[in-house]
C-alpha positions in Angstrom: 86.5 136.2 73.4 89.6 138.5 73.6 87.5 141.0 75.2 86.0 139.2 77.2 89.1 138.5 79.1 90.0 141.8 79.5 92.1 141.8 76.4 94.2 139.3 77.9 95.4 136.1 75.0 93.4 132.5 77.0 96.3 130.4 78.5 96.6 127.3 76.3 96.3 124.2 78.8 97.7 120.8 77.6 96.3 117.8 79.1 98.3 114.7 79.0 97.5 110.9 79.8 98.8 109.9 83.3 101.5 107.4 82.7 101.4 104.4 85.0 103.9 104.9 87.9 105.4 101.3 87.2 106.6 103.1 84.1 108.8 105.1 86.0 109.9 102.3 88.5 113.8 101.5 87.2 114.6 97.5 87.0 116.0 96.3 90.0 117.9 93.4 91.1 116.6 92.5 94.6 118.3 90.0 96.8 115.7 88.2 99.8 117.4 86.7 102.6 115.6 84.5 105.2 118.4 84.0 107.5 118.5 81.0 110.0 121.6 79.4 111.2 120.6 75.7 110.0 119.5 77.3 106.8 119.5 80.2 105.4 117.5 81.3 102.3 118.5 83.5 99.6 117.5 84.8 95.9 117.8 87.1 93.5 115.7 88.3 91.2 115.2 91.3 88.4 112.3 93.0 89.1 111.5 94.9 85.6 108.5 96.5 83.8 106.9 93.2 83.2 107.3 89.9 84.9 110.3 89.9 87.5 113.1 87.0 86.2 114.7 84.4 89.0 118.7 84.6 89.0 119.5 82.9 91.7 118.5 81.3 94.6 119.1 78.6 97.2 119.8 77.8 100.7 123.0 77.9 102.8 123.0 74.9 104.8 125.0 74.0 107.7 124.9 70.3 109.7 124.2 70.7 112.7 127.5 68.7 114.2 128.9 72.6 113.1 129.8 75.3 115.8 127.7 78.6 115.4 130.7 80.0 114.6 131.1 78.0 111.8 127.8 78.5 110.5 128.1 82.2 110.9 131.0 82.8 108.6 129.5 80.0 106.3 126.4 82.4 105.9 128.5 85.5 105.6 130.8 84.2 103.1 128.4 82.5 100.6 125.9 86.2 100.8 129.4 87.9 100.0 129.6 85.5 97.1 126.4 86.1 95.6 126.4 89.9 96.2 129.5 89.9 94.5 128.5 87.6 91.9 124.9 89.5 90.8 125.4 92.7 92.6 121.8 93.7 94.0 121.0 97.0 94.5 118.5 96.5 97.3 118.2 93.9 99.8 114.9 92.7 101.6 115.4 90.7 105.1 112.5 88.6 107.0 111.4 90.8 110.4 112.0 89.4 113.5 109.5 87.3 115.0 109.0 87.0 118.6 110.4 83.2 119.9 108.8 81.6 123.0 112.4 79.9 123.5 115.1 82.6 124.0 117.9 80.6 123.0 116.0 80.1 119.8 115.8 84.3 119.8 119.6 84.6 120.4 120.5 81.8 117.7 118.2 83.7 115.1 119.8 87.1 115.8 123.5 85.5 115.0 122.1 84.2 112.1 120.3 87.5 110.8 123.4 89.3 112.0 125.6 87.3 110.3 123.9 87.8 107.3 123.1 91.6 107.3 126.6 92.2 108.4 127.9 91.1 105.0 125.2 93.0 103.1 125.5 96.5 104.8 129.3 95.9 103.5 128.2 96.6 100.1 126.5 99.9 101.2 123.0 98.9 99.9 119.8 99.7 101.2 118.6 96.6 103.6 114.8 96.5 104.0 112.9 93.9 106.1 109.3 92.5 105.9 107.2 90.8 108.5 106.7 87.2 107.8 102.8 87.9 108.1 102.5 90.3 105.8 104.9 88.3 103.1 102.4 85.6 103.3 99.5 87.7 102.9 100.8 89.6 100.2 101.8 86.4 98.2 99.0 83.8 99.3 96.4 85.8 100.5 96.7 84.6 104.0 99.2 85.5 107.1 99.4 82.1 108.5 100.2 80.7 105.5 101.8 77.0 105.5 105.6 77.1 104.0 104.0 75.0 100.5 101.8 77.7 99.6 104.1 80.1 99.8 106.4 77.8 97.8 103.4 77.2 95.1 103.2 80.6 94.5 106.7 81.4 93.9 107.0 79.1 91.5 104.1 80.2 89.7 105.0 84.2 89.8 108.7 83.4 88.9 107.1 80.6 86.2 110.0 78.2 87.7 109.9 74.7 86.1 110.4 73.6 90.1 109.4 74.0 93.5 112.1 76.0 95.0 113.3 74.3 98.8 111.5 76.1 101.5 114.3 78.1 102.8 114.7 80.2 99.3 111.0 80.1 98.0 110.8 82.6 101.9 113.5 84.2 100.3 112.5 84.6 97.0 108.8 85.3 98.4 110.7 89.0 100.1 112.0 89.8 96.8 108.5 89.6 95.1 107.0 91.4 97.7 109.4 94.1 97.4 109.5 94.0 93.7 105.3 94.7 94.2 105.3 97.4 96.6 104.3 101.2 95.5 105.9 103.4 98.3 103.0 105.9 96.9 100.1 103.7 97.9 101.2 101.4 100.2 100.5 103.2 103.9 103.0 101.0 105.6 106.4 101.0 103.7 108.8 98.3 104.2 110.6 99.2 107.1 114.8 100.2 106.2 117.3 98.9 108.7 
């Protein structure tokens, strides 16, 4: 064989078994925010190898006898809480939709920039996710109703309850997040 190279010694080629790219993916705690200024969702969870865990979640809610002002800092103070309290090292924020009613627009915009005002203090990377696509990716469907979405939180996070609507949005971004392969997906979340 050694002359039939030319007297050169065969190269030795090892082949190895691809490993799985989620075997590379490092755990991630992943904060969700559906901002609104009557109630704003947020969770947390820990996205690892195998089944992400829930570590928080819930819903900042403000009366609606409360200024917007009032509401603002509300929002901005409890997401400085809980990034202080389970420090996330990403952040994933529901896209803007486009509101028939303008004021509605403007009101939703104080709220979102309320809210990603006091995560771009930490310095992490802020991601955000069109509400179609969130409900597709968790349902199956882009017009999903605000229960199915809720359902299936529940189930991927195995929660004993439904979470209120507000965080199961929230908690819905982190999953989606948690899921996405920047490698296969041809539309990557979108960083602001």
């Amino acid at each position: 064989m050694k002359a039939r190279l030319g007297g050169k010694t065969p190269r030795v080629v090892t082949v190895s078994t691809p490993v799985p790219h989620s075997a590379f993916r490092i755990p991630q705690t992943i904060l969700g925010v559906d901002p609104s200024l009557r109630g704003t969702g947020y969770g947390v969870i820990r996205a690892e190898k195998s089944n992400p865990t829930l570590l928080a979640q819930g819903t900042i809610s403000c009366p609606a006898r409360w200024e917007r002002s009032r509401c603002l800092a509300k929002i901005s103070q409890t997401l400085r809480d809980v990034l202080r309290e389970h420090q996330p090292t990403v952040c994933v924020v529901e896209g803007l939709f486009f509101a028939q009613n303008l004021q509605t627009a403007l009101i939703m915009g104080e709220a979102r920039g309320a809210a990603m005002a006091a995560i771009a203090e930490t310095g992490i990377e802020i991601f955000e996710i069109a509400p179609r696509k969130v409900k597709q990716a968790i349902v199956g469907y882009g017009a999903a109703q605000k229960l199915a979405v809720a359902k299936m939180v529940q189930r991927m996070l195995n929660l004993a309850e439904l979470p209120a609507p507000d965080a199961a949005d929230a908690l819905a971004l982190a999953l989606v997040h948690a899921q996405e392969n920047p490698r296969h997906n041809f539309t990557p979340p979108k960083k602001i």
